[in-house]
N, C-alpha and C positions, 0 to 999 in steps of 0.2 A: 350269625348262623341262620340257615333259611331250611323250615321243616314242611318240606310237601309229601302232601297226601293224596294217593290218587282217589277218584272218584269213579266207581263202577254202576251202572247201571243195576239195579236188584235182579234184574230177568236176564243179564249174562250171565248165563250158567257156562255158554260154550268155550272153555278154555284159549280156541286161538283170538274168537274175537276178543275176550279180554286183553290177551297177550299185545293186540293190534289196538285197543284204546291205551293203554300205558307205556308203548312203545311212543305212540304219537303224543302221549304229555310230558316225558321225557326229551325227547328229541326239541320239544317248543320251547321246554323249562331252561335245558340247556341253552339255545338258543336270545331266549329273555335278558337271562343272567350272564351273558357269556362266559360259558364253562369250559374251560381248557383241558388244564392237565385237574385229571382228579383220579381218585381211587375207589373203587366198587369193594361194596361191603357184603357180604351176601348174608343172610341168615337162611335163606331159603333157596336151592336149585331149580326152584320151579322158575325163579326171576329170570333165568338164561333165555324165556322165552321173549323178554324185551328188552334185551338187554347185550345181548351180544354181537348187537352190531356195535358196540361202543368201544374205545381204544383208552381204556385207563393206564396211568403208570403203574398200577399196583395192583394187584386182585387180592383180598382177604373172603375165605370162605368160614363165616362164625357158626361151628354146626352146635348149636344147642343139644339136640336131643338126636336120634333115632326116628328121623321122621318117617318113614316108610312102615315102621311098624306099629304107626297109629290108624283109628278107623276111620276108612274115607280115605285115605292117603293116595294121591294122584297116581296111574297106574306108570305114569312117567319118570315120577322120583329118581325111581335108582341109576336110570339111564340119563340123567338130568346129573347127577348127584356123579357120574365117571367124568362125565365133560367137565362140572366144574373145577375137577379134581386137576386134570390137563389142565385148566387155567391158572388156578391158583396159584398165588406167591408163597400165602401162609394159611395155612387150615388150625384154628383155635377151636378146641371143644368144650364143651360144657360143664367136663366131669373129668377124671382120673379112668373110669369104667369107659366112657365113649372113648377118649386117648387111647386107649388099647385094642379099641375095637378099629380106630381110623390110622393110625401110624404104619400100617403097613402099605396104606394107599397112595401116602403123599410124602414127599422128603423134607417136610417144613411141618410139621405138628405140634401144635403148643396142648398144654392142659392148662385151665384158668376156669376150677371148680368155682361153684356159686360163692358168691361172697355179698356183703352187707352193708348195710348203714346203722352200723351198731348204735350210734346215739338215738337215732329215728323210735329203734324199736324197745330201747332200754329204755325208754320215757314210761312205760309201762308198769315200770316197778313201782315207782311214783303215785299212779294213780289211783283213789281209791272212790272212786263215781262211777258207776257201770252204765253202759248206752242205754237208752230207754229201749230199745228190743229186749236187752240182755237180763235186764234189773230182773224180775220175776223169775227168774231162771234159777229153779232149786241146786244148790252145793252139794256133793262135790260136781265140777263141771270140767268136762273132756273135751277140748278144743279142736275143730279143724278150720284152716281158711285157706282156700283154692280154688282153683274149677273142679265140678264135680265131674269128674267125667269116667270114659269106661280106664282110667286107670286104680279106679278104685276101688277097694274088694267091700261091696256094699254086705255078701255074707258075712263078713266078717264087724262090721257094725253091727248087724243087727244082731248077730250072738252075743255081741258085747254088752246090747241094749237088752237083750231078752234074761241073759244069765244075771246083769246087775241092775234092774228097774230104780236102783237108789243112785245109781250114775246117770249125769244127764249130758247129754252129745249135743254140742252144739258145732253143727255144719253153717261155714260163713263161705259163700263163695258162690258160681253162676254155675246150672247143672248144663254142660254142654255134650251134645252128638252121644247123648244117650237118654233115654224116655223117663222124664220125671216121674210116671207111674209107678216104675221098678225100683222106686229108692225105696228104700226100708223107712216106714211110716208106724214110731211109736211115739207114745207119751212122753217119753225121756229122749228122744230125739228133736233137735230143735234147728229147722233149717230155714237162717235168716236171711238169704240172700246173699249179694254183693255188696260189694264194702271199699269204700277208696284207701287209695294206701293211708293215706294223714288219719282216718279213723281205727286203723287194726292195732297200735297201742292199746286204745282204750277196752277191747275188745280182750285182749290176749289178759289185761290186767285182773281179769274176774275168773281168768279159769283156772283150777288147782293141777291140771296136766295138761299139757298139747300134744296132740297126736299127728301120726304120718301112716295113718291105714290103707295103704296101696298095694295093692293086688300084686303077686310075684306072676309079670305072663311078657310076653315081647313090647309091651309098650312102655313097662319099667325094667326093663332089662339095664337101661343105661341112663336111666335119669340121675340128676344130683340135684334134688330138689332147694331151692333157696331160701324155703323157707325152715327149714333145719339150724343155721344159724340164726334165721331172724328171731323164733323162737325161744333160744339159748338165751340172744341180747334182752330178752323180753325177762327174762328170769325165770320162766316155766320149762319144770323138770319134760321132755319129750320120752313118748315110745313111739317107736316106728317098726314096722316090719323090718324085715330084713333086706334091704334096698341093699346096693354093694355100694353104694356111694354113700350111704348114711354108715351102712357097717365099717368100713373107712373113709376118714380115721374117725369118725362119731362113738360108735359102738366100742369098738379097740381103746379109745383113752378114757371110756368109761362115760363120757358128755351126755348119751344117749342111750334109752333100755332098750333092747332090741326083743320082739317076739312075735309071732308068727299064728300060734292058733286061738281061740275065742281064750279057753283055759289060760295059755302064758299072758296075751293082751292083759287079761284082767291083773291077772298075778303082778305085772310088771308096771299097770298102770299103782295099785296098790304098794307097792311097794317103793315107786316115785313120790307119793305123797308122805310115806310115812319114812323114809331116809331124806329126805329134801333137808338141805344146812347150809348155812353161810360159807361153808369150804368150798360145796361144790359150786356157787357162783364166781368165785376167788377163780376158781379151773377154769372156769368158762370164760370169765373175761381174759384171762393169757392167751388163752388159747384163738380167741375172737380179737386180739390188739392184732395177731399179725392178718389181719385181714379186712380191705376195705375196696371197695368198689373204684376209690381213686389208685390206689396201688395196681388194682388191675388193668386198670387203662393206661396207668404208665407205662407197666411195661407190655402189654398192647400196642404203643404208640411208639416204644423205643425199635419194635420189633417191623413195625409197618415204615419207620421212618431209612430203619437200616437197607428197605426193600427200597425207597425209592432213591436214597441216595445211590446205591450200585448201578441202580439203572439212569439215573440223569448224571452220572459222574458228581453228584453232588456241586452240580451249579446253580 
């Protein structure tokens, strides 16, 4: 397998000349490697911009999220995001929530919600050495790790931090496309940065709850966050807002507290720590066997192979 990465200059900011250096390292790459019949993967509609003079057997468009209804989102997107729809084979989404929102678009719509490396993040239960950021960090502690960004209701942290000064929040993740000044900056707030995957075991292992405190506005309209399961595999009890992709089926088979204002947050965070039992991990892990990241490339690949074999006659 051959992983190219293009390289952009920092001072192209202007959309088509990017579009015109990555068309031309595409068009060589091919070229080098002599690449024939292949299949284009899309995660992004923006890519049509170098990309559609190419003749694949197959088009897959993997739409993750709602991208148009993040900030900064190319004024192009949605008008990018019809065309690919006209090329596509198969449109996979991210979520059960985006499937509903996308299946009137296209005639081939798959859902394949986030899923896991349950072993990866179950190492966590195991652990009992905290990272040197982390050690200092007074009990009880309320976990988050992700990008910080404006999908996050920082109101809603700092009520939480203000109303319980004896909980301590610990934000782990990079603050992006929104102004580090406006994060909620208390004493019980503790924001350690970025964190590579191989280190968030050890990370998840010290905290008494993990949280999913994201803002209910069009940028979580349709997320299904991944790290919801990761966290389960981890053995920590979650609250989350009320995401529709966490309220099902998270919230529904009871996996997840669900609440919404500073008052429930806290309610629900407390009452995660003091109902936590070796049952509900027993739930968890049933619930997390039928789900793994190589199951879903299975049948991703059963699904993209059915696509080229119709069209090569299966020669």
């Amino acid at each position: 397998m051959i992983l190219a990465v293009p390289h952009i200059p920092h001072d192209m900011l202007h959309e088509i000349g990017a579009d015109k250096i990555q068309l031309g390292l595409i068009d060589k790459m091919f070229t080098d490697y002599g690449v024939t019949e292949h299949v284009l993967w899309y995660y992004t509609p923006m890519a049509l911009g170098f990309t559609d003079h190419l003749k694949p057997i197959a088009v897959v468009y993997d739409c993750m999220d709602e991208l148009s209804a993040f900030k900064n989102a190319p004024a192009a997107l949605r008008e990018r995001e019809s065309q690919l729809f006209k090329l596509a084979d198969l449109v996979f989404t991210g979520g059960q929530s985006l499937y509903e929102s996308k299946r009137d678009h296209h005639h081939s719509v798959y859902a394949f919600p986030s899923s896991i490396e349950a072993a990866h993040f179950a190492r966590a239960r195991g652990i009992n050495e905290d990272p040197d950021d982390q050690r200092d960090i007074p009990a009880p502690r309320v976990g988050f790790f992700g990008v910080i960004d404006e999908r996050m209701d920082l109101d809603l942290i700092a009520g939480v931090a203000d109303a319980r000064p004896d909980l301590h929040l610990v934000m782990i993740g990079p603050v992006v496309k929104i102004d580090e000044e406006n994060l909620p900056r208390r004493s019980n707030i503790h924001y350690l940065g970025g964190k590579s995957y191989k280190e968030l075991p050890s990370y998840l292992s010290g905290w008494d709850v993990a949280m999913l405190p994201f803002a209910r506005n069009e940028s979580t309209r349709f997320i299904s966050p991944t790290k919801t399961p990761e966290y389960l595999a981890a053995g920590c009890p979650v609250v989350s807002t009320s995401i529709r992709d966490v309220v099902r089926p998270y919230g529904q088979k009871g996996l997840v507290h669900i609440a919404d204002t500073v008052e429930e947050f806290i309610t629900a965070i407390e009452t995660a720590m003091q109902t936590d039992s070796p049952q509900r991990l027993m739930e968890v892990d049933a619930f997390l066997k039928q789900m793994s990241w190589d199951l879903t490339w299975s049948n991703m690949s059963e699904l993209i192979q059915g696509v080229v074999n119709k069209k090569t006659g299966n020669r």
